[in-house]
N, C-alpha and C positions, 0 to 999 in steps of 0.2 A: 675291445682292445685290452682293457685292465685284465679279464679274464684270462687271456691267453697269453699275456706276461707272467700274472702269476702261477701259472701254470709250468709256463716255458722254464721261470724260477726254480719249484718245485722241483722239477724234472733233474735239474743242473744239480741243487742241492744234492738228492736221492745218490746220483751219478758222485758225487764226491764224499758221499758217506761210504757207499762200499768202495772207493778207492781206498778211503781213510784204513777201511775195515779191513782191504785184502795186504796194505802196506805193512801193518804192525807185522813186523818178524825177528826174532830174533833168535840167531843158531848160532852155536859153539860145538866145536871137533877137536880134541884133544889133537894137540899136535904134533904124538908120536900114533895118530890113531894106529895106522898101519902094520906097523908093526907090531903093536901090543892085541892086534886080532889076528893078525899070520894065522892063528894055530887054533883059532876060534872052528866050531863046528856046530853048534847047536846053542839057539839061544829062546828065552822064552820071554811071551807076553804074558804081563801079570795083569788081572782085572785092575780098570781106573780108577782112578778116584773121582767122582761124578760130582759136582755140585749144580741141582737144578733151581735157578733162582722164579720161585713164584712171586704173583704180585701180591699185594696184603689181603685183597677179597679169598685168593684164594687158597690163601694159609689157613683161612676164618673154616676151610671147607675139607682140610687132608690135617689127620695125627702127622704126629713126630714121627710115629712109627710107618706110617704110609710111605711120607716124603722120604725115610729113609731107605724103604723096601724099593721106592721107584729110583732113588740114586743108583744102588745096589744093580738092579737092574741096570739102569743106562753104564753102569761101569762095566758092566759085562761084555753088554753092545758092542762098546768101544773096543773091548779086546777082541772078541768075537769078528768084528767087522777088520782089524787091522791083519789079524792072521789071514783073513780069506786074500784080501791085499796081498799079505808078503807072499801064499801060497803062488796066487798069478804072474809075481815076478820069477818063483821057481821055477814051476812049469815052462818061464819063457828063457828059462837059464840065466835071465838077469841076477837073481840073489845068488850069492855064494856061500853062506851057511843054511842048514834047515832048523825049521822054526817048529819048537814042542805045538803039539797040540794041547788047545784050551782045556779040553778035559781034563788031560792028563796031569795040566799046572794044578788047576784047581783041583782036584783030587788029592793031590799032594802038599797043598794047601792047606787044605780040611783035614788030612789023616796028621797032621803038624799042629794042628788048633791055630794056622793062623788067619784067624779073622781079619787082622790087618795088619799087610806085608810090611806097612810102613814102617812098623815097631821092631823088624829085623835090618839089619843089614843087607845092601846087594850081596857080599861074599857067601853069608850066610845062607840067603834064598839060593843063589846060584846052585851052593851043596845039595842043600837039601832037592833041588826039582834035577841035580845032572845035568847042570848048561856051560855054557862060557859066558853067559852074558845075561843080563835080563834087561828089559824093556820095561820100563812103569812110568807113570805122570797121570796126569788130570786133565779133567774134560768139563767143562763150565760154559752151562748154557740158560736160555731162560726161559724154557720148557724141554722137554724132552724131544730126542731125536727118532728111539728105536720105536717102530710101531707098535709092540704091545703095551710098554710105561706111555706112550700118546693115549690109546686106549683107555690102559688103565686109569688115566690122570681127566679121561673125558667123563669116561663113566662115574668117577671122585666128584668134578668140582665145573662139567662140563664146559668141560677146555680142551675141542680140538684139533689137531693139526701140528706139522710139525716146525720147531723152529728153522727159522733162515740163517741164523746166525752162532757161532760157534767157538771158543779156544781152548786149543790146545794146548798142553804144556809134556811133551814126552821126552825122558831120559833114558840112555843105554850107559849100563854101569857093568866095568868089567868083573867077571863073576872069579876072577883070583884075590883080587885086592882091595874089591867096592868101588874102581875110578872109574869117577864120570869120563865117559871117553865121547858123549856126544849131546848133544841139549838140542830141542827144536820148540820155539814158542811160537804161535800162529795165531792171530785170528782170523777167521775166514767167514766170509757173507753166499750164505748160499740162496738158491731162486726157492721161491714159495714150495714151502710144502718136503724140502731135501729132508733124506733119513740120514741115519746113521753114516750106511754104506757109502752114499753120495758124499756126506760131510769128508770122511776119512778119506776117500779115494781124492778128492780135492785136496784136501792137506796133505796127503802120502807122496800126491803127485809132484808137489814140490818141495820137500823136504826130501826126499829120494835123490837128485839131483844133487845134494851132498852127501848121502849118507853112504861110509864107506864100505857096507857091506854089500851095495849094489852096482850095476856096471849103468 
């Protein structure tokens, strides 16, 4: 009987840890959105800014330089993964502007030296890549999501599998004047073993539902 209380416990807990997890939200939408995108046409995602929180054993077992080559990675992921996203809403006529491709951002990127977007302006990146808009924020988790940093981080310090759990923190800044016209903070609890794509389509699928550039 004690077993199967605490069990039954267990179970309830679990069940209100990922409520706890899927509740945090927090979104802001400028509230001239609409009109300050009227005329919006193309916008770009900028690679994330990744922070993968390992536990101490396995810090003892990856450089600075590793962890930072595997964030690098998982930031990409995340851009990588939200274009295919915004792609599927095109295709289905939901989104009303088109979205650069990741190459194309990062190539333009790299021929600009910038290693990191963050030390420019939205106005600024917007010129430089030909947008109306960009897309940038962060992605914090406590292991990696995309299968190859899983990999890589197994083959490191033999750690593998992907995380369940995940936040987001994405902004859309208009590319005339650098205004935040949109915020979306999320954490999200995904089932054993979600990647990248799984994480994003979970969070895309409900921040979507305000975001003004889709129906």
């Amino acid at each position: 009987m004690y077993k199967f209380t605490f069990k039954l416990f267990m179970a309830i807990l679990f069940t209100m840890n990922l409520s706890s997890l899927n509740a945090q939200t927090n979104l802001y939408q400028h509230p001239d959105f609409e009109s300050k995108t009227a005329d919006h046409k193309v916008i770009a995602i900028l690679p994330f800014k990744a922070n993968v929180s390992l536990r101490p054993k396995q810090m003892k077992e990856i450089s600075q330089e590793q962890l930072k080559e595997l964030e690098k990675n998982e930031g990409l992921s995340v851009q990588s993964a939200m274009y295919s996203w915004f792609l599927k809403r095109k295709k289905r006529g939901d989104l009303f502007v088109d979205i650069q491709d990741p190459k194309r951002t990062n190539a333009l990127l790299n021929q600009n030296d910038l290693t990191d977007p963050a030390t420019v302006t939205p106005e600024a990146l917007a010129s430089i890549l030909g947008v109306d808009a960009v897309i940038s924020g962060t992605f914090e988790t406590d292991k990696p999501m995309s299968d190859g940093a899983s990999i890589a981080l197994g083959l490191l310090v033999g750690f593998w599998g992907s995380t369940n759990a995940a936040t987001l923190n994405m902004s859309v800044n208009d590319g005339s004047d650098g205004e935040l016209l949109w915020n979306y903070n999320k954490r999200v609890a995904g089932s054993l073993g979600s990647n990248t794509d799984q994480l994003i389509n979970k969070l895309m699928r409900k921040a979507s539902r305000r975001l003004g550039y889709t129906d």
